[in-house]
Backbone and ligand atoms as CSV (ligand in chain L), in Angstrom:
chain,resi,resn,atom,element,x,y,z
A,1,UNK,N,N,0.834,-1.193,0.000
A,1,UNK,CA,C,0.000,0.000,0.000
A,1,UNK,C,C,0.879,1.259,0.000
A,2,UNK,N,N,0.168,2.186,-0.448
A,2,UNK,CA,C,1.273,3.607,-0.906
A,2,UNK,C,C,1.007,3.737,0.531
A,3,UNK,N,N,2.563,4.614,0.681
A,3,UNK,CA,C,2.601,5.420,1.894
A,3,UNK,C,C,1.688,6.340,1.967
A,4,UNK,N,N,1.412,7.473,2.976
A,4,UNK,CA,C,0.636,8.461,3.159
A,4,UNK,C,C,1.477,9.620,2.008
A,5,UNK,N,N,2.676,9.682,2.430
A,5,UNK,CA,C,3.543,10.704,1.603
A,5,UNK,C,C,3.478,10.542,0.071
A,6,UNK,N,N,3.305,9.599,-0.241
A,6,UNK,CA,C,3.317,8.976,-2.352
A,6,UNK,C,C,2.124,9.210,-2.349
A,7,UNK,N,N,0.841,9.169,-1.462
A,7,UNK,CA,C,-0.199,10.029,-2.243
A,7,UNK,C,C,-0.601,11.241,-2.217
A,8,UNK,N,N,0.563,11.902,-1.178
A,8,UNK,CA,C,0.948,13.291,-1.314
A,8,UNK,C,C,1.515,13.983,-2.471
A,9,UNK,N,N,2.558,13.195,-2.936
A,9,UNK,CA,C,3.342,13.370,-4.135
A,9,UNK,C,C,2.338,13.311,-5.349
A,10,UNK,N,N,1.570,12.295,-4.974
A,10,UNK,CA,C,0.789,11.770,-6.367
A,10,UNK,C,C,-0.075,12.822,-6.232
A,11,UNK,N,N,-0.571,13.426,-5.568
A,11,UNK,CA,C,-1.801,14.620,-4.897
A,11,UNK,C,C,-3.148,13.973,-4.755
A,12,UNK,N,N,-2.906,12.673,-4.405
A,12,UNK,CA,C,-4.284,12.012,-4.035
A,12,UNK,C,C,-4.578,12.526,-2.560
A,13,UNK,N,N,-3.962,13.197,-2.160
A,13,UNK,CA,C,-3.869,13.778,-0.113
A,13,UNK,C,C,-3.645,14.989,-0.733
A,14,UNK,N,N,-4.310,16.185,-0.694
A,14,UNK,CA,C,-3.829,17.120,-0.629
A,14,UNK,C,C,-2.739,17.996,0.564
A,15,UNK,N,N,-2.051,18.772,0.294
A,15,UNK,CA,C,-0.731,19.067,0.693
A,15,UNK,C,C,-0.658,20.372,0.608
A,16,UNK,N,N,0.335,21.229,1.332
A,16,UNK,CA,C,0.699,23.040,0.927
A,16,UNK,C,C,2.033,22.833,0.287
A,17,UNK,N,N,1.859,22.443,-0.833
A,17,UNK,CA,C,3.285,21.875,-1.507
A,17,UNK,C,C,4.168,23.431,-1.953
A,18,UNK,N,N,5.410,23.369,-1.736
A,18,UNK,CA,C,6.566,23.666,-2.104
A,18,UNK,C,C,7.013,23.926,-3.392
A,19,UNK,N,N,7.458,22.646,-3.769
A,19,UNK,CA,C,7.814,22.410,-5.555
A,19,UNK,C,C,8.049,20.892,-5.247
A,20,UNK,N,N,8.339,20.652,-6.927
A,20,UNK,CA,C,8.338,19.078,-6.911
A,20,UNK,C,C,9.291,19.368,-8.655
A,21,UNK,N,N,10.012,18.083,-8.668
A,21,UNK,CA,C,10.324,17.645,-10.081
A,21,UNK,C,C,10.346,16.483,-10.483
A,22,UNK,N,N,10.246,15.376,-11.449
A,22,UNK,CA,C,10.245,14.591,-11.701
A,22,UNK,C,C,10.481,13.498,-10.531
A,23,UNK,N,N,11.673,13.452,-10.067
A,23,UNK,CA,C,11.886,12.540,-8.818
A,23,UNK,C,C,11.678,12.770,-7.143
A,24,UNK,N,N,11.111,13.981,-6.552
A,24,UNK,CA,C,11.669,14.597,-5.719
A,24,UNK,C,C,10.139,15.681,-5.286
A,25,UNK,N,N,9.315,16.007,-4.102
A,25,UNK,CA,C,8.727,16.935,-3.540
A,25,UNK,C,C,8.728,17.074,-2.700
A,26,UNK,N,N,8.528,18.656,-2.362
A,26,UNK,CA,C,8.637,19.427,-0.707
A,26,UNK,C,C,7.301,20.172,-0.621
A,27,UNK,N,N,6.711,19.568,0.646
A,27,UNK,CA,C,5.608,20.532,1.246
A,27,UNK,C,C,5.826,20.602,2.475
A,28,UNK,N,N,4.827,21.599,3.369
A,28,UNK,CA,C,4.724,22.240,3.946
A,28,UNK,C,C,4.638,20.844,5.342
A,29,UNK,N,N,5.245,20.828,6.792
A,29,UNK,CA,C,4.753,19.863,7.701
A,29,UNK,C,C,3.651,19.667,8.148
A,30,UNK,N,N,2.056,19.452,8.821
A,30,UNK,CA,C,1.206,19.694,8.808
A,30,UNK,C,C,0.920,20.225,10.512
A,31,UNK,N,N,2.157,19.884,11.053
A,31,UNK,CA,C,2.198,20.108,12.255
A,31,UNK,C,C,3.929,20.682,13.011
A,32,UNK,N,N,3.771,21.730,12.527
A,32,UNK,CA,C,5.067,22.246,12.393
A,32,UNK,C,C,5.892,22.601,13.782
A,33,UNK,N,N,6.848,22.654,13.622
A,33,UNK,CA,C,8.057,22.875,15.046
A,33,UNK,C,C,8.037,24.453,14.827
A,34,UNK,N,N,8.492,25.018,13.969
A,34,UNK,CA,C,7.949,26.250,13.521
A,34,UNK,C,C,7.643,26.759,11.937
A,35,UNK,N,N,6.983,27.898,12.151
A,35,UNK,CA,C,6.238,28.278,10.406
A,35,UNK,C,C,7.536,28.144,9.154
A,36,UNK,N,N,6.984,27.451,8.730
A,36,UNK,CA,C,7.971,27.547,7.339
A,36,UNK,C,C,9.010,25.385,7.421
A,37,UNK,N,N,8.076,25.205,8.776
A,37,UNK,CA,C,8.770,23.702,8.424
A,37,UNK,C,C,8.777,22.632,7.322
A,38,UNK,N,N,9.342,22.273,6.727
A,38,UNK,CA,C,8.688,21.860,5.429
A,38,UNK,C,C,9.619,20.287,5.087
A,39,UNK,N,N,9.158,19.266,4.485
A,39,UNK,CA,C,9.144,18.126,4.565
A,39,UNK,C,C,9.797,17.740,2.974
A,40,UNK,N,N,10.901,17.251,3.001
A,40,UNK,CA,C,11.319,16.977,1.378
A,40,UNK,C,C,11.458,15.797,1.391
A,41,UNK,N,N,10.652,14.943,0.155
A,41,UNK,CA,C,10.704,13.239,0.118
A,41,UNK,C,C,11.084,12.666,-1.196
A,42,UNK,N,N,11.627,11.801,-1.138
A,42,UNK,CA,C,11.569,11.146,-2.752
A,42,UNK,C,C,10.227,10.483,-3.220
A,43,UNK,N,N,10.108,10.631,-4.748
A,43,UNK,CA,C,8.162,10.331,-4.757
A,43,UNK,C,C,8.449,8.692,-4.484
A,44,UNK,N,N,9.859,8.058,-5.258
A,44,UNK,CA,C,9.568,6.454,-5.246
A,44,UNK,C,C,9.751,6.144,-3.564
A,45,UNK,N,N,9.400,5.177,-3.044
A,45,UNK,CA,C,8.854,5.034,-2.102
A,45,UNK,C,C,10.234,4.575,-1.306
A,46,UNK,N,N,10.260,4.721,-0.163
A,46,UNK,CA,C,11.876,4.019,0.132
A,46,UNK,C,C,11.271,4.359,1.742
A,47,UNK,N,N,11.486,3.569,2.565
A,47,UNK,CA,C,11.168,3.746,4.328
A,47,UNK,C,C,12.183,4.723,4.462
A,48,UNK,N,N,13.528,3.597,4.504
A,48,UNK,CA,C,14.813,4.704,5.224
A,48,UNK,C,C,15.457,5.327,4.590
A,49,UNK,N,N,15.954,6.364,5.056
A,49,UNK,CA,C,16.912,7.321,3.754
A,49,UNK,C,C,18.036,6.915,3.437
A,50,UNK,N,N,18.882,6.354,4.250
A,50,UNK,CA,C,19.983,5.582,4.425
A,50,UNK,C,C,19.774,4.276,3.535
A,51,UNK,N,N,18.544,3.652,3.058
A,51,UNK,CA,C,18.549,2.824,2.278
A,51,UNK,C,C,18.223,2.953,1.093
A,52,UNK,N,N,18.370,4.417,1.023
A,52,UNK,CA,C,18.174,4.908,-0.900
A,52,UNK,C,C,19.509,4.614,-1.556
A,53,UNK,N,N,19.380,4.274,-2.889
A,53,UNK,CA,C,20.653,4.175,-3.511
A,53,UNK,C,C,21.573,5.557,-3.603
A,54,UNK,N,N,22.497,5.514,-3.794
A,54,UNK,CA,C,23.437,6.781,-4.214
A,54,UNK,C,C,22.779,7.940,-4.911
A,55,UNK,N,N,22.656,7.761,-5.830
A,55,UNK,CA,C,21.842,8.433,-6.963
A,55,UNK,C,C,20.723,9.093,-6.189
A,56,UNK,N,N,19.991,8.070,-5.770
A,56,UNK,CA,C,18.584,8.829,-5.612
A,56,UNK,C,C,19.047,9.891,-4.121
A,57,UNK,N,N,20.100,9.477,-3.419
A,57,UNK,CA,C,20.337,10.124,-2.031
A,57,UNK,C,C,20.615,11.328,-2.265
A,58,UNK,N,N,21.642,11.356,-3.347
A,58,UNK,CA,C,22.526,12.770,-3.769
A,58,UNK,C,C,21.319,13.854,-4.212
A,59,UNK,N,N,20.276,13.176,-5.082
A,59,UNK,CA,C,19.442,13.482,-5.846
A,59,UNK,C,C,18.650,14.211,-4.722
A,60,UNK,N,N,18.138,13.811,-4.032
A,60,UNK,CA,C,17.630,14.407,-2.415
A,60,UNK,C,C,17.553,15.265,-1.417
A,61,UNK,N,N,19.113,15.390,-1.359
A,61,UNK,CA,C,19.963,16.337,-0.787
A,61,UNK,C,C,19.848,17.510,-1.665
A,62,UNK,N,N,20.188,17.610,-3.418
A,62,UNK,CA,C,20.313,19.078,-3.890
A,62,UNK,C,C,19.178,19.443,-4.114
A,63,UNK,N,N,18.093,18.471,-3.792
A,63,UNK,CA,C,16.844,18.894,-3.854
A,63,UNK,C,C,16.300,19.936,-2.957
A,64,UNK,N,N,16.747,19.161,-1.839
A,64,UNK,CA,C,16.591,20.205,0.122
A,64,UNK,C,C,17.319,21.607,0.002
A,65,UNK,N,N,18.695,21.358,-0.993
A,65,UNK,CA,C,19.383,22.709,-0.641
A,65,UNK,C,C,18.407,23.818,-1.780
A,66,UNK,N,N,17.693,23.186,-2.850
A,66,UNK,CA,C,17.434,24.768,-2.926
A,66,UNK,C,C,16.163,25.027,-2.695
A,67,UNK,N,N,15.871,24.181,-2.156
A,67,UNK,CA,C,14.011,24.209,-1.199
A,67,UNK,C,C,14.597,25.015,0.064
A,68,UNK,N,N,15.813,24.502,1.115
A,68,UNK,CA,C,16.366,25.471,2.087
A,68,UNK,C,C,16.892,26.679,1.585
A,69,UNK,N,N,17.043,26.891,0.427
A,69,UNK,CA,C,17.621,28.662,0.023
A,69,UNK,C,C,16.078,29.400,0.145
A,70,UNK,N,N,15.299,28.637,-0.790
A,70,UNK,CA,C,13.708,29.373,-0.376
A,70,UNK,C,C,13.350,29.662,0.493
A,71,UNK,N,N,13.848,28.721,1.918
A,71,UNK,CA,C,13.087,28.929,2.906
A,71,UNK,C,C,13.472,29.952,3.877
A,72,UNK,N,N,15.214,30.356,3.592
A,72,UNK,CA,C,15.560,31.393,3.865
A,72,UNK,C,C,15.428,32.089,3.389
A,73,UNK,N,N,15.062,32.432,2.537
A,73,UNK,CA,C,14.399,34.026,1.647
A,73,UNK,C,C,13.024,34.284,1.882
A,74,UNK,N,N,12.259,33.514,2.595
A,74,UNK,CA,C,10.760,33.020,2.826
A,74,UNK,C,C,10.586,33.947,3.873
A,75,UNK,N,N,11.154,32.946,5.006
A,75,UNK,CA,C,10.907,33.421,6.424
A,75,UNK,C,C,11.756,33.821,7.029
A,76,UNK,N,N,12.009,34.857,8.231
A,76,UNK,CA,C,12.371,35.213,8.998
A,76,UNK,C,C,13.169,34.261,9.885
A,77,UNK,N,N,14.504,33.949,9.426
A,77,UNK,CA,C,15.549,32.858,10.012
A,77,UNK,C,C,17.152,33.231,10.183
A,78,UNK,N,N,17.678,32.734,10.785
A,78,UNK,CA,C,19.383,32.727,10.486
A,78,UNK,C,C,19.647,31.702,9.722
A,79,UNK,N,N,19.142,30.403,9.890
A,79,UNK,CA,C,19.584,29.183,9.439
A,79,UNK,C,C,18.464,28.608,8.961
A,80,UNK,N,N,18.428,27.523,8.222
A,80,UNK,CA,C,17.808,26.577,8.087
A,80,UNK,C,C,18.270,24.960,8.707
A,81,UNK,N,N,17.794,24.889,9.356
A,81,UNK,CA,C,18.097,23.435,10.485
A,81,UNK,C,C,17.873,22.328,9.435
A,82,UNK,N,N,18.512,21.035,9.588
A,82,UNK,CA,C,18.161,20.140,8.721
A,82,UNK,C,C,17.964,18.569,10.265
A,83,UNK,N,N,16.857,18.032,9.946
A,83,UNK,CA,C,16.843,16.953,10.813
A,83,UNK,C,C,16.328,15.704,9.575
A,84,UNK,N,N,16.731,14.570,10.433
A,84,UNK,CA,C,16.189,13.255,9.447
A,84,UNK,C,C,15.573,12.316,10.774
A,85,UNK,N,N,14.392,11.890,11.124
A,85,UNK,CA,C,13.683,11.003,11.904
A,85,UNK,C,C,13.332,10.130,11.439
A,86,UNK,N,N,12.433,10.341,11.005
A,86,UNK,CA,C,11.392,9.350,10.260
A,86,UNK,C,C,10.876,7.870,10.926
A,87,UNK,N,N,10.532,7.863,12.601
A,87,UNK,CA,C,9.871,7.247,13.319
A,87,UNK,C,C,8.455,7.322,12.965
A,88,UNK,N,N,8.212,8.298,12.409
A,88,UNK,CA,C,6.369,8.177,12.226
A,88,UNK,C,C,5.722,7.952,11.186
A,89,UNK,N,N,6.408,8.221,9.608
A,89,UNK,CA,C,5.997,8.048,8.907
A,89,UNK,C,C,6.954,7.072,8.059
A,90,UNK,N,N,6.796,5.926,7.162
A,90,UNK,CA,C,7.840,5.561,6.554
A,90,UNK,C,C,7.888,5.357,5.538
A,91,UNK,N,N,8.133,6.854,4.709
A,91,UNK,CA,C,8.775,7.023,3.762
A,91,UNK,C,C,9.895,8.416,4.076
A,92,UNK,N,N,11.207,7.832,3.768
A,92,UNK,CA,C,12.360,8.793,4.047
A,92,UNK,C,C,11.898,10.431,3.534
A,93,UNK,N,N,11.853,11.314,4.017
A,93,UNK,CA,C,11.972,12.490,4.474
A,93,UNK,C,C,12.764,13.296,5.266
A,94,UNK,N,N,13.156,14.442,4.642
A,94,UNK,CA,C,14.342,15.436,5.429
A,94,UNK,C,C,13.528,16.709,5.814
A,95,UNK,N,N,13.728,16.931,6.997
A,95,UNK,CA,C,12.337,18.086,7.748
A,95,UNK,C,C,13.504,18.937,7.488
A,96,UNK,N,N,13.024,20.347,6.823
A,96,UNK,CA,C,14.064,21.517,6.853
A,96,UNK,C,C,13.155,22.946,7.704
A,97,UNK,N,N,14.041,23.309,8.606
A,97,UNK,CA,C,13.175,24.083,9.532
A,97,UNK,C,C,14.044,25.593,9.805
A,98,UNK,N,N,13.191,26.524,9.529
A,98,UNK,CA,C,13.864,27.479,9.831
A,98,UNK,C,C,14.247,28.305,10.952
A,99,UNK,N,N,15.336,28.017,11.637
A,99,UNK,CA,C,15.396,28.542,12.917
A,99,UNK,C,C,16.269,29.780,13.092
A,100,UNK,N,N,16.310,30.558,14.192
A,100,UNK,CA,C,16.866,31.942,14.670
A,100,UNK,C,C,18.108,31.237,15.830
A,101,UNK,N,N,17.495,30.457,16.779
A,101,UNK,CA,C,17.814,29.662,17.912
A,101,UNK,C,C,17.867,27.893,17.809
A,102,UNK,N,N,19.044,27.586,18.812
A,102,UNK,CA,C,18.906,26.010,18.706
A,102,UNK,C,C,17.254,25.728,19.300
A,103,UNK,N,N,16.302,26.104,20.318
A,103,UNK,CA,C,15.649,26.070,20.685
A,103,UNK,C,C,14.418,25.530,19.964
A,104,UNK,N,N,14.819,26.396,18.685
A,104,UNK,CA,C,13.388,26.950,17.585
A,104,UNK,C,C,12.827,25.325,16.673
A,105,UNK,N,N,14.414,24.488,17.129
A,105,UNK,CA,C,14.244,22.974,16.282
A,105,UNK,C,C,13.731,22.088,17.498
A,106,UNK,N,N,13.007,22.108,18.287
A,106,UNK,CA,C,12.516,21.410,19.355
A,106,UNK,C,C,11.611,20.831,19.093
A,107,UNK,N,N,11.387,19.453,18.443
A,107,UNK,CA,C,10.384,18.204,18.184
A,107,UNK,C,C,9.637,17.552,19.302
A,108,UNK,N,N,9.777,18.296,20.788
A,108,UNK,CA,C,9.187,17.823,21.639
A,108,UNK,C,C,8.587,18.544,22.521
A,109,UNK,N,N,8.685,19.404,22.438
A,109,UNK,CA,C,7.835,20.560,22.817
A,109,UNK,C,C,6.181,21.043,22.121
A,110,UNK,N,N,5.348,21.534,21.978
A,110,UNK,CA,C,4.215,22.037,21.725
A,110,UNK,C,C,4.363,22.611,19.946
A,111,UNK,N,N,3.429,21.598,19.181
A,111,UNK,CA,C,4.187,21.648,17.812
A,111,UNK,C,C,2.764,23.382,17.650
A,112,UNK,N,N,3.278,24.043,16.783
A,112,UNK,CA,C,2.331,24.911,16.150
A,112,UNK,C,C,0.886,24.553,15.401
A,113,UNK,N,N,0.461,25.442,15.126
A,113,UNK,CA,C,-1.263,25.065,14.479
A,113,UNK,C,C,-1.792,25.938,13.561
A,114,UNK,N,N,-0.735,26.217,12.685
A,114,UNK,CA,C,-1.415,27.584,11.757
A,114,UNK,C,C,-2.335,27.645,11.219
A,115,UNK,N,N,-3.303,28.253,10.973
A,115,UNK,CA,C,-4.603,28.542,10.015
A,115,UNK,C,C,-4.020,27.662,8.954
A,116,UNK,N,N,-4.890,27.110,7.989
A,116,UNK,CA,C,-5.075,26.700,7.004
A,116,UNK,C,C,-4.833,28.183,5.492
A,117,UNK,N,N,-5.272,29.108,6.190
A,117,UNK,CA,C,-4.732,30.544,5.239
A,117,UNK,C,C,-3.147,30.327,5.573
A,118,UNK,N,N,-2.769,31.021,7.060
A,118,UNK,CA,C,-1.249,30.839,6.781
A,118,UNK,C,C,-0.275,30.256,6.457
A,119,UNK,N,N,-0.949,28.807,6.578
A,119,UNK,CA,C,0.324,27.897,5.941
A,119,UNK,C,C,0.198,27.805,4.322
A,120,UNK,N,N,-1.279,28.308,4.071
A,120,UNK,CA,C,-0.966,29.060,2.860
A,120,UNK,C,C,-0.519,29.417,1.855
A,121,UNK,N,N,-0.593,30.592,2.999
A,121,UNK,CA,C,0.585,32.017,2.739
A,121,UNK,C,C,2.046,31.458,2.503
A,122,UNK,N,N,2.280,31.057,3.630
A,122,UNK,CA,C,3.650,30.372,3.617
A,122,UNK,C,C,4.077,29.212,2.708
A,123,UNK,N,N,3.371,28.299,2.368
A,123,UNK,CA,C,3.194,27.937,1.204
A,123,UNK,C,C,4.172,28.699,0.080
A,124,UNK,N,N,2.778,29.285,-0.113
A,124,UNK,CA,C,2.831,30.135,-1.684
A,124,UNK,C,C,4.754,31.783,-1.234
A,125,UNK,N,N,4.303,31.573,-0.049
A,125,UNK,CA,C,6.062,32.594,-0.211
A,125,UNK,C,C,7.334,31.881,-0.585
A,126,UNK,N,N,7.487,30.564,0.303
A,126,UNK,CA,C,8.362,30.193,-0.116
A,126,UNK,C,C,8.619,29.179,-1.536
A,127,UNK,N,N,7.473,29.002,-1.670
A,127,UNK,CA,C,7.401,28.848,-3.286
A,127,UNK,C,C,7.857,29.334,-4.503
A,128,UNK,N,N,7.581,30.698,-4.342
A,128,UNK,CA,C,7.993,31.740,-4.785
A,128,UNK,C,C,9.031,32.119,-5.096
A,129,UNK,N,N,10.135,31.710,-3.679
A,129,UNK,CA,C,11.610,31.869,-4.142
A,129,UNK,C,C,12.608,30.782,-4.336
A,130,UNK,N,N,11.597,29.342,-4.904
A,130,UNK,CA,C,12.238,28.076,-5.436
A,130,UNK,C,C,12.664,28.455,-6.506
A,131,UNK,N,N,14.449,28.646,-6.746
A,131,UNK,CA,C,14.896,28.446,-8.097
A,131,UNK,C,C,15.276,27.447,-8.837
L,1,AMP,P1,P,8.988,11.529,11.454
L,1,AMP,O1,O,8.546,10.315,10.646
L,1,AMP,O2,O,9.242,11.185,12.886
L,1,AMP,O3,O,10.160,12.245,10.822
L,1,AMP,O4,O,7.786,12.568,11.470
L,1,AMP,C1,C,6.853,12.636,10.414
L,1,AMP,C2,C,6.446,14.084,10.199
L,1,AMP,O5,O,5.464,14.086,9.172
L,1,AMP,C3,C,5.831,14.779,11.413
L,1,AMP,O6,O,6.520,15.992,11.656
L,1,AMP,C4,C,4.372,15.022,11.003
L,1,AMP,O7,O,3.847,16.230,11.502
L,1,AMP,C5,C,4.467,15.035,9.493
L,1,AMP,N1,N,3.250,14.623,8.808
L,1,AMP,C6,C,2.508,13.495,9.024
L,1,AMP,N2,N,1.455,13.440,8.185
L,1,AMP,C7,C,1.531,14.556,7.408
L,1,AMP,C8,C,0.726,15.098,6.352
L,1,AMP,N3,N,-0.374,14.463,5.918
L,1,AMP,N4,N,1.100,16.265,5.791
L,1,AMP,C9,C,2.194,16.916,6.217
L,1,AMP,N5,N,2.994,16.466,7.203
L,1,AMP,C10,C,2.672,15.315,7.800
C-alpha cells in the first residue's frame, strides 16, 4: 500500500506543496516545530533514507538545498536546520526548519497550528523563491 507521503506526491492527499520535479517533492509539515517547516521526500517510495541508492540520495539532498535557500528568503531565520527522523511516517523524508535559535528545532515541545490561510501564505512565499 502507498505510503501516506506517495499520495501526497501523487496529490491524491492534498498538501501546501513547495515544488516538486520529476523525482523529488517538498511541502509544507502539517504540524510544524515552527512556520515555514517543510518536509522533502523522494516520490519512489523508500522507508529509510539511508537505504536509498546513491543516486537517488545525492538526488535528495540538492533537492533540500534549494528548497532550504527558499526557505531562507521566505521566512524570517538565520539558518535553516536540517533533521532526518522518520519514526512516524515511513517514507524517508528530510524536515528543513527554519530557525533563529537552537531552541526553535525542538520536536518535543508544543508543535504549532497555523490557520489553514497561513500555511498558505507560507506555502505560496516560499514557493515563490524556489529556483
Ligand atoms: P517523522 O517520521 O518522525 O520524521 O515525522 C513525520 C512528520 O510528518 C511529522 O513531523 C508530522 O507532523 C508530518 N506529517 C505526518 N502526516 C503529514 C501530512 N499528511 N502532511 C504533512 N505532514 C505530515
Amino acid at each position: 500500500m502507498a505510503s501516506i507521503f506517495s499520495k501526497i506526491a501523487a496529490g491524491e492527499i492534498p498538501s501546501y506543496k513547495i515544488a516538486e520535479d520529476d523525482r523529488y517533492f517538498a511541502f509544507l509539515d502539517i504540524n510544524p516545530v515552527a512556520e515555514g517547516h517543510t518536509l522533502v521526500i523522494p516520490k519512489r517510495e523508500e522507508d529509510y533514507i539511508f537505504d536509498l541508492d546513491d543516486d537517488q540520495y545525492a538526488g535528495l539532498q540538492l533537492f533540500a538545498k534549494r528548497v532550504a535557500k527558499a526557505i531562507k528568503k521566505a521566512m524570517p531565520c538565520k539558518r535553516v536546520g536540517v533533521a532526518v527522523m522518520g519514526l512516524e511516517v515511513p517514507h524517508a523524508h528530510i524536515h528543513l526548519i527554519p530557525i533563529t535559535k537552537e531552541s526553535d528545532m525542538n520536536f518535543f515541545g508544543g508543535k504549532l497550528q497555523p490557520s489553514p490561510e497561513r500555511m498558505k501564505e507560507i506555502a505560496e512565499a516560499i514557493a515563490k523563491e524556489v529556483e
